[in-house]
C-alpha positions as CSV (number, residue, x, y, z in Angstrom):
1,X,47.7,40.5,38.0
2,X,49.7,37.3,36.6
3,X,50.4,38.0,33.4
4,X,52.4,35.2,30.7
5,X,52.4,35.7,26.7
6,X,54.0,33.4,24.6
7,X,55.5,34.2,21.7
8,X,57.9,32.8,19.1
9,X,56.5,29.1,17.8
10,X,56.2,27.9,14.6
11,X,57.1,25.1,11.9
12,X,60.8,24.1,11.0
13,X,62.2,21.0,9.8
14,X,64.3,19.0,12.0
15,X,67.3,20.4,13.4
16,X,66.6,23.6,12.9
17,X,66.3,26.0,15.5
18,X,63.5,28.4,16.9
19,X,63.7,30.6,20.1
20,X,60.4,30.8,22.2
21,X,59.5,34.2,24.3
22,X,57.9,34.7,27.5
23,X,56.7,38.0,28.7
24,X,55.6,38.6,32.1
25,X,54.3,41.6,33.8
26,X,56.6,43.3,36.9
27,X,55.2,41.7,39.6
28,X,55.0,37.9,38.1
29,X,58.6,38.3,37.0
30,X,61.0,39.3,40.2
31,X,61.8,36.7,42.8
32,X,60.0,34.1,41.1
33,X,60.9,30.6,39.6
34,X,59.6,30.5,36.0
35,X,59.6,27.7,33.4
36,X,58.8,25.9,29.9
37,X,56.6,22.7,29.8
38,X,55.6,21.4,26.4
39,X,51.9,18.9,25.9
40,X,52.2,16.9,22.6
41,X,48.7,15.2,21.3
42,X,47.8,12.3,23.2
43,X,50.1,12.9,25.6
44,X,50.6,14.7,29.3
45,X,51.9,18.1,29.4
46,X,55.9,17.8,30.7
47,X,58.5,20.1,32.0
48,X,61.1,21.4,29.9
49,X,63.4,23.9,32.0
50,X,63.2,26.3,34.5
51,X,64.6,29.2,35.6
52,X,65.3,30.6,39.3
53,X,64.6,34.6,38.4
54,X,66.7,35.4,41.2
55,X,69.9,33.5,41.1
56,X,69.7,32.7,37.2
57,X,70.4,29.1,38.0
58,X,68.9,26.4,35.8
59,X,67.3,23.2,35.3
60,X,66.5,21.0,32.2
61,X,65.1,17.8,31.5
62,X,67.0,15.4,30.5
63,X,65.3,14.9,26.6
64,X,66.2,18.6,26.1
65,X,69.7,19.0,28.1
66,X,72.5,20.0,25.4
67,X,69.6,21.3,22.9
68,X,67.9,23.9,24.6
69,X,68.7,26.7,26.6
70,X,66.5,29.1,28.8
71,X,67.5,32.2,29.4
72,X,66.3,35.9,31.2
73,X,66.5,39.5,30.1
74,X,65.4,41.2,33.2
75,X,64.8,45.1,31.8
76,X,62.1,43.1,30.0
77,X,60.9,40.7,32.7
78,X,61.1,38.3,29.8
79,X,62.5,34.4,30.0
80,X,63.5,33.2,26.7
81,X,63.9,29.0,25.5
82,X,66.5,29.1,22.6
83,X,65.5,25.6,20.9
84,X,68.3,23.9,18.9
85,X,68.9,20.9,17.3
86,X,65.0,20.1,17.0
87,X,63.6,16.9,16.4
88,X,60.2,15.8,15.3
89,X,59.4,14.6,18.8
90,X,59.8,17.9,20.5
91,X,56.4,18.9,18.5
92,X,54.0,20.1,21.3
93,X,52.5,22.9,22.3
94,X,54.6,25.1,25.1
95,X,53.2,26.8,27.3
96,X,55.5,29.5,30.3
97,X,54.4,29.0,33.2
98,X,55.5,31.0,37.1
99,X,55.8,29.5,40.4
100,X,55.5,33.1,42.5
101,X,55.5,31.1,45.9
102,X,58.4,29.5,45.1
103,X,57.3,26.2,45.7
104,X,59.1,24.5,43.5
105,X,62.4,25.8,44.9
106,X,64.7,22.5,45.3
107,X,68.6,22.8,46.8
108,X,71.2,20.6,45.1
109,X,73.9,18.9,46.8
110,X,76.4,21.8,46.2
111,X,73.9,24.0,48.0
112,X,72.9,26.0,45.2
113,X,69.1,26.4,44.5
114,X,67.5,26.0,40.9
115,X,63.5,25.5,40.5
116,X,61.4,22.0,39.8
117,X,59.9,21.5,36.7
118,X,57.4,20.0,38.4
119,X,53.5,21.0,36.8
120,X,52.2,21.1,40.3
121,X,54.7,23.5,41.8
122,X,53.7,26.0,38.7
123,X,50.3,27.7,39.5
124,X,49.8,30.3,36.4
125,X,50.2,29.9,32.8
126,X,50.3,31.4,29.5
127,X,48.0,30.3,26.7
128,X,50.8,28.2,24.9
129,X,52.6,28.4,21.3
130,X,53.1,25.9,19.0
131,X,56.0,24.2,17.6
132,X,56.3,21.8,14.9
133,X,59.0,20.3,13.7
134,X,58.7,18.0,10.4
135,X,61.0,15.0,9.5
């Protein structure tokens, strides 16, 4: 069974820092590509960063790059998003999400492979935790 919780939101004033958790049972974890999308009011949800489980290669969007770094701790099948620097516009709620068929899997020019952060390449999701982050 697909399991995500999401743990860690909350309120801080801007550029502060708050780390986001993502637990995931056995089976969801290994071999898969997991990630961090974030919905704000109003608006669609986006993708924040991913994580290939396997090689530990990354991807960020660009709005986060240099601010927020995901992570894994693989004795806990866990993928963390340390969240630095935040500004009032990174308010949303985020959500974990796992791609187990690995369709998101994308090669870069180098040859190394890192996962989309793509929403449609993503088929199971946690329930979300929210961040807010005050001027």
């Amino acid at each position: 069974q697909v399991q995500l919780v999401e743990s860690g939101g909350g309120s801080v004033q801007a550029g502060g820092s708050l780390r986001l958790s993502c637990a995931a049972s056995a089976y969801t974890y290994s071999r898969n590509c997991m990630g961090w999308f974030r919905q704000a009011p109003g608006k669609e949800r986006e993708g924040v960063a991913s994580i290939y489980i396997s090689g530990g290669s990354t991807y960020y969007a660009d709005s986060v790059k240099g601010r927020f770094t995901i992570s894994q701790d693989n004795a806990k099948h866990t993928v963390y998003l340390q969240m630095n620097s935040l500004k009032p516009e990174d308010t949303a709620m985020y959500y974990c999400a796992t791609d187990p068929s690995l369709n998101g899997i994308r090669q870069r020019d180098g040859g190394s492979w890192y996962c989309s952060i793509q929403m449609a390449d993503f088929g199971y999701w946690g329930q979300g935790t929210q961040v807010t982050v005050s001027s």
